[in-house]
C-alpha positions, 0 to 999 in steps of 0.5 A: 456573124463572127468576130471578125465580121462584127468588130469591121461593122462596129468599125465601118457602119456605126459612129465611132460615139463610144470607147468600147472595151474588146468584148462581144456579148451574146448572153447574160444571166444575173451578174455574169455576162458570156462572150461570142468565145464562152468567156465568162465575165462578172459585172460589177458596171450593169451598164450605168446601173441598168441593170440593178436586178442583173443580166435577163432577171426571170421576174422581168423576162417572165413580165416581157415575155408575157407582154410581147405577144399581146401588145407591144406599142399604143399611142398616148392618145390612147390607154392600156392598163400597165402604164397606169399600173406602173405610176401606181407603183412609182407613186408607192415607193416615191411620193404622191406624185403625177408620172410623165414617160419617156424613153431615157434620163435625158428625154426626162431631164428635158421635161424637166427642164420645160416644166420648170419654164412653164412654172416659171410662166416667162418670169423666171427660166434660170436653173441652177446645177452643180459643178462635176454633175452629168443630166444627159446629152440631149442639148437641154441636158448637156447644158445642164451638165456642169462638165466642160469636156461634155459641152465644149464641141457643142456651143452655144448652149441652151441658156438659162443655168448657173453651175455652183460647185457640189455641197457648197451651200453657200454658192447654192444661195449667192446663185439665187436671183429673182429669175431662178426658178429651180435647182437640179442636182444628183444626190450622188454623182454617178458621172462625176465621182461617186461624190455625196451630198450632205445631209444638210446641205439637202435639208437647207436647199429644200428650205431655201426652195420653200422660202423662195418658190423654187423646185428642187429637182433631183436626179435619180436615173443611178441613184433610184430603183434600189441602188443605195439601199432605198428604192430612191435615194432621197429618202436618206435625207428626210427631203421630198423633191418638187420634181424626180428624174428616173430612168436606167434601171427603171426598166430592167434593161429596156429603155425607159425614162420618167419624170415624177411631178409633185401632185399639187404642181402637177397641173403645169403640163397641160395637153399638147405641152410635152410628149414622147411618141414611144413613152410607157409603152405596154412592154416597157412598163411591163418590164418596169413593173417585173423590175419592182416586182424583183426588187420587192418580192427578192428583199434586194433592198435588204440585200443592198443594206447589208451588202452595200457596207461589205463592199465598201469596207473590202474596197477600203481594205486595198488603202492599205495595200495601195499608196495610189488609193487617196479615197474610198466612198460609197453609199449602197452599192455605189462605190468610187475608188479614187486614185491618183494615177489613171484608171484605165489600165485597171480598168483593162486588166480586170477585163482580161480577168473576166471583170467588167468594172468603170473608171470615171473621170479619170482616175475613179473606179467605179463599183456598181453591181447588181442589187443582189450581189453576194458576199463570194461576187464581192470577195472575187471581184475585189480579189481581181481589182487586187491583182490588177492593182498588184502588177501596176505596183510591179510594173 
């Protein structure tokens, strides 16, 4: 089909959900992505960090290609070995746990949320979130979601959540009423600003759950999977959670969603309260298991600790060139630039350069590439950001 033809079929055929930047892809290859035209592209934004290994990884495409022509679909009534093989796995890198899958974050914040229902057994239902958050667009997650722009065509919400704002204790605990029966939050908010919990902040929530016998909740579809230098994210914090959310990068770019349940709680699902028809099918779990299996055998994680730093300190090197760059914040490979004038100008201009980046809420660049960025990828996408940010300053 030719360019023509595809941009009047995205235009006349297909619901106009998104805001799309003038690109057709047809090829992809670790952090390089290749147009309809032969253009190259460095991706610095893998898609919300789907993918955390790269474009078309050999470790995953080897696991699919493996898979596809033997078994792609059963049913969860039935068994096959990779499912099993990948919860082990999850389990592994995580906490002893029991895994439920799904197709993607929201499918997993939704189970999530009806398993907290359940524990709460008709007594308590009230979940409490954090201001700027972003759990998914389902109605249970969106409702979950403390972003008005996500809700507000969407009333009346599902009801049964409190929203308090991010890393303030205080309101954490004023929220808390005999009817709260969990609490969901983001480690990083991906959505909301690359903003970072405090240490403390996470330390003292997971006290005030024990105390109170309510499940913390975290969502880690960005923050999992090796994306701060840890495979998940809360073990920065010395903090183990009642209940994990995973999805994106989990499957390597074929759709997947999780949800990881403490052992002890585990029996709370019973048979025929939750499903997903499509769920940990033999070739996702597969994918997720070449996923691992890239992470662990190419040291990314390693890759990630030494990486993470140098992409934040050449991040913050443009503070000094820049009076509209008010912050730069990050944690592994998860770098927010904010600024105070609007970001998709930016944004475009890196584009026409040949880099994919993000602006979040505005005015943040987002900064999220594969897990096995060199140090010549960094300098050359900041050297764009540069040049983009240079003819702002001239115009």
């Amino acid at each position: 089909m030719k360019k023509s033809g595809v941009f009047y079929n995205y235009e006349e055929l297909i619901l106009s959900t998104y805001s799309r930047l003038p690109g057709i892809f047809v090829k992809g290859k670790g952090m390089t992505l290749i147009d309809i035209d032969g253009k190259k592209f460095l991706d610095f934004f893998p898609g919300w960090g789907v993918n955390n290994v790269g474009h078309c990884h050999p470790k995953v495409v080897a696991a699919v290609r493996n898979q596809i022509g033997k078994l792609i679909f059963v049913p969860n009534n039935l068994y096959h070995p990779h499912q099993a093989k990948l919860a082990q796995e999850i389990v592994r890198w995580s906490f002893p746990a029991k895994i439920f899958f799904c197709n993607s974050g929201a499918e997993a914040c939704e189970a999530a949320i009806k398993f907290s229902r359940a524990y709460g057994e008709g007594k308590r239902h009230e979940i409490i979130t954090t201001l700027n958050s972003f759990h998914g667009r389902t109605m249970g997650a969106i409702s979950a979601t403390g972003q008005k722009k996500y809700q507000e065509p969407f009333h009346p919400l599902l009801e049964g959540f409190k929203t308090v704002p991010f890393n303030d204790l205080g309101a954490i605990k004023a929220a808390v009423t005999d009817k709260t029966v969990a609490i969901l939050f983001e480690l990083i908010q991906g959505e909301g600003g690359i903003n970072i919990a405090a240490k403390e902040y996470v330390q003292e929530i997971r006290k005030l759950c024990d105390e109170k016998k309510i499940l913390l909740m975290f969502d880690e579809v960005q923050t999992g999977m090796g994306r701060t230098g840890e495979m998940f994210a809360f073990k920065h914090y010395g903090v183990t959670p009642d209940l994990m959310i995973l999805a994106k990068s989990l499957g390597g770019g074929l759709p997947i969603g999780a949800l990881v349940v403490k052992s002890e709680l585990a029996n709370v699902f019973k048979p025929g309260m939750h499903a997903s028809t499509f769920g940990g099918s033999p070739l996702v779990c597969q994918a997720s298991l070449g996923t691992f299996n890239a992470i662990v055998k190419d040291k990314m994680l390693r890759n990630v600790k030494a990486m993470g730093p140098y992409l934040l300190q050449k991040a913050k090197e443009l503070m000094g060139k820049y009076s509209f760059i008010t912050e730069v914040r990050g944690m592994g490979l998860m770098v927010g630039v904010q600024l105070s004038i609007e970001g998709k100008t930016i944004v475009e201009d890196c584009f026409e350069q040949g880099l994919i980046i993000n602006c979040t809420q505005g005015n943040i660049l987002r900064l999220m590439p594969a897990l096995n960025v060199t140090k010549k990828q960094i300098d050359r996408a900041l050297f764009m950001i540069d040049q983009a940010m240079s003819r702002i300053t001239k115009s």
